[in-house]
C-alpha positions in Angstrom: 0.0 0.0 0.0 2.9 2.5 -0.3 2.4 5.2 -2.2 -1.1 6.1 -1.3 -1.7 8.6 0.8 -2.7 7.8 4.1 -5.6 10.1 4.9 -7.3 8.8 1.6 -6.4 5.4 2.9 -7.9 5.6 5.9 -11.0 7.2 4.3 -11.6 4.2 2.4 -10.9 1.6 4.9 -13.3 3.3 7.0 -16.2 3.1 4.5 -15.7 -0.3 3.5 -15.6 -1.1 7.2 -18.8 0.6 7.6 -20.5 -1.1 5.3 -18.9 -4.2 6.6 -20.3 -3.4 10.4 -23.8 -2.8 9.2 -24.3 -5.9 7.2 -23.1 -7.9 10.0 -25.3 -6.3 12.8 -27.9 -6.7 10.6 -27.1 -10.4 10.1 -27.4 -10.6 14.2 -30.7 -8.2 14.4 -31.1 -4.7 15.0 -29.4 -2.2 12.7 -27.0 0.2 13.5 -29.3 3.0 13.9 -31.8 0.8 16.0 -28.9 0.0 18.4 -27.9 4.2 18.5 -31.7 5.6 18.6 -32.3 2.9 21.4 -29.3 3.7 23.2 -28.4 -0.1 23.2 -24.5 -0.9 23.9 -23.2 -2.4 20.9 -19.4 -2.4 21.8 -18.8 -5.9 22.6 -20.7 -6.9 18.9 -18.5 -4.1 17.6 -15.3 -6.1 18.7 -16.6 -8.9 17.5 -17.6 -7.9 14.1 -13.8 -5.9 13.9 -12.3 -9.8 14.8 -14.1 -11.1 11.8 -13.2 -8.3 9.6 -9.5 -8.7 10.5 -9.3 -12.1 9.5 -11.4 -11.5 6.2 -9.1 -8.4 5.5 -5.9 -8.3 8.1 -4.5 -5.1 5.9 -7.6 -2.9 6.0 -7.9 -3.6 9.4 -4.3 -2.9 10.4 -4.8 0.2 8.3 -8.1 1.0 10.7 -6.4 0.7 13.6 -3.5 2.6 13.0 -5.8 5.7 12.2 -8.5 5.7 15.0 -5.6 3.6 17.2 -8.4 1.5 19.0 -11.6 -0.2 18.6 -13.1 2.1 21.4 -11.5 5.5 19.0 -14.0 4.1 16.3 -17.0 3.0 18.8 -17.8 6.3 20.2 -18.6 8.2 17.4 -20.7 5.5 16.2 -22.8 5.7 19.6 -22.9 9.4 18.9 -24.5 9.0 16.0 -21.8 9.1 13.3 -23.5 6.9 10.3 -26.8 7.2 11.8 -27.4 10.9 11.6 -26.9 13.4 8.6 -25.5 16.3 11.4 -23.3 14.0 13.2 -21.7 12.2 10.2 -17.9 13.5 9.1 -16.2 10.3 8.1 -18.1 9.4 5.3 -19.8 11.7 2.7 -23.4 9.5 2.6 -25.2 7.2 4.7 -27.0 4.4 2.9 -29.9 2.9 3.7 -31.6 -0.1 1.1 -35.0 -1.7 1.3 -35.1 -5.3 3.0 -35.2 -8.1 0.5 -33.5 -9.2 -2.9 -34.0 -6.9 -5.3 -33.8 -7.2 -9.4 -31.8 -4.1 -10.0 -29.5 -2.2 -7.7 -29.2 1.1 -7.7 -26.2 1.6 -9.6 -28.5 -0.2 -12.8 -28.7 2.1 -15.5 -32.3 1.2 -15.3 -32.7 2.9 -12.0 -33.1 6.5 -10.7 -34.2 8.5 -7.5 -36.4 11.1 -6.3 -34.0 14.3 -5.2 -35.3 16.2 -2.0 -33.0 19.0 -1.0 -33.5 20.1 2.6 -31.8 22.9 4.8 -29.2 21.1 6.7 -31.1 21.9 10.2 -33.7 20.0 9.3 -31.7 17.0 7.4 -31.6 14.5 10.4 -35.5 14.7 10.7 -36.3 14.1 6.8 -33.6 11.5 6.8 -35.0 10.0 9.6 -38.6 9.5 8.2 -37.5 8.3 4.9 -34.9 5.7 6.0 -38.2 4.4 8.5 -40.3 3.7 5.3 -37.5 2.5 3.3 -36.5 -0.4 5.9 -40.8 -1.0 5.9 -40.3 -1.6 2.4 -42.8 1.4 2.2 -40.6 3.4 -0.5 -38.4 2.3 -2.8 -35.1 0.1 -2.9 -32.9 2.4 -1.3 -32.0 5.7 -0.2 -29.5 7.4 0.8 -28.3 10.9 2.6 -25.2 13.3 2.1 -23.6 14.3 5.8 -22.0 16.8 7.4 -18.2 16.3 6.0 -17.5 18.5 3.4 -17.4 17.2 0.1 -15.4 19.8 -2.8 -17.8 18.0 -5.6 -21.4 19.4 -4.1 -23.4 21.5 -6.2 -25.3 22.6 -3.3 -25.2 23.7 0.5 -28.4 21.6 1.3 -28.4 18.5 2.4 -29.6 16.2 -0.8 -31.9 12.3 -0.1 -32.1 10.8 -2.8 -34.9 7.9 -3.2 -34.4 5.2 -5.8 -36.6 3.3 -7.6 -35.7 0.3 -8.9 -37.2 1.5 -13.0 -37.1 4.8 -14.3 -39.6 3.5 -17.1 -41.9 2.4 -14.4 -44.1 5.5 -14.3 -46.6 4.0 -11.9 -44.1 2.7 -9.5 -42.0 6.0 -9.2 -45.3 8.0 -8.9 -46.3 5.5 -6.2 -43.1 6.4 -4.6 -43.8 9.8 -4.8 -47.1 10.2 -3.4 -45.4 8.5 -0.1 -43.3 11.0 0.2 -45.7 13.7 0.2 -47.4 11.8 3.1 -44.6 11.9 4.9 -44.5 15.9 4.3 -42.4 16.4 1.6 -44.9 18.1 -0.5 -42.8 20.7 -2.6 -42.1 19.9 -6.5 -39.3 17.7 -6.5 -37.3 16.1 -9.5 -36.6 12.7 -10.6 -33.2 12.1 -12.3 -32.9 8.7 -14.5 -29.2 7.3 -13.5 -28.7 7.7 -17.4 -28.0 11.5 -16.8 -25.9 10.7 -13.7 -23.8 8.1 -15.2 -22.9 10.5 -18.6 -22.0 13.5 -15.7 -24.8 16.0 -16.7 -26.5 18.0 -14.0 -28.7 20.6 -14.3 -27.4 24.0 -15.0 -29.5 27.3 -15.4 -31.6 26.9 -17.9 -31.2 23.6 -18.6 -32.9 20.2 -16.4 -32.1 16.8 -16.4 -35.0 15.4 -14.5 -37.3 13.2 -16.3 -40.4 13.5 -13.9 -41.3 16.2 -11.5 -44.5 16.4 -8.8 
């Protein structure tokens, strides 16, 4: 791993681990944010979990480790709410959240697209909140996800962004079902809906110019 710089490194690692952590709490029951919101101590499945990922990947643990310097370094942030909440999130640029179940296409299909709801960063960790609920109910679509509070030099706006995937952009009655939930849950304002077509080929919408293929 020489040559790379460590910061980056670490970065990476700590993703990877993330997503790692939640899968296997998952596997054992509660998620991560169940454990947090609860206020359920989760260090000793934490350690746990870390042992496992340290035999499946001794490097990326080592490299772990040598950043945060202990499992309890990279515990307490976690019970603080770091990958749980929008505000308190600074080591990864998005939490993820999918829908339970198998699902045909992911969200990185070309098929797919999401719902974008833009929200004043006081009020992220609420909105967040309501729409990772329904998408764990199955109630939305296959998955969603947040941006957080660490900086990230390729935003394109101050607000916090969710974005809400459906599993077919061509599915006009599923992503309009999708829709209609979310005005339930409050979100009532017109909102776009970007195919991942326009994602994939970089284009974004510019003044006087949109990329969204639906909008209610």
């Amino acid at each position: 791993m020489s040559g790379i710089d460590p910061e980056a490194l670490a970065d990476a690692v700590y993703g990877i681990f993330e997503i790692y952590l939640n899968r296997e709490l998952r596997r054992r029951g509660p998620y991560l944010f169940e454990l947090v919101e609860q206020g359920i101590d989760f260090k000793e499945k934490l350690r746990e979990i870390f042992s496992r990922f340290r035999e499946d990947y001794p490097e990326l643990a080592d490299a772990l480790l040598k950043r945060f310097g202990s499992i309890d370094a990279i515990y307490a942030p976690l019970r603080e709410g770091e990958g749980v909440s929008p505000s308190k999130t600074t080591r990864t640029y998005w939490i993820v959240q999918d829908a339970p179940g198998p699902h045909e296409r992911g969200v990185d299909d070309e098929r797919a697209g999401k719902w974008l709801i833009f929200v004043p960063a006081g009020e992220a960790d609420e909105a967040w909140r309501k729409v990772r609920n329904e998408t764990v109910e199955g109630r939305l679509g296959i998955s969603a996800k947040v941006s957080t509070a660490r900086p990230d030099p390729d935003s394109r706006d101050e607000r916090t962004v969710i974005y809400v995937y459906t599993k077919d952009w061509a599915d006009e009655a599923d992503v309009m079902r999708v829709r209609e939930r979310l005005r339930k849950l409050g979100f009532k304002e017109r909102i776009g809906y970007k195919r991942n077509i326009e994602t994939f080929r970089g284009e974004y919408s510019e003044e006087g110019r949109k990329v969204t293929y639906y909008s209610a």
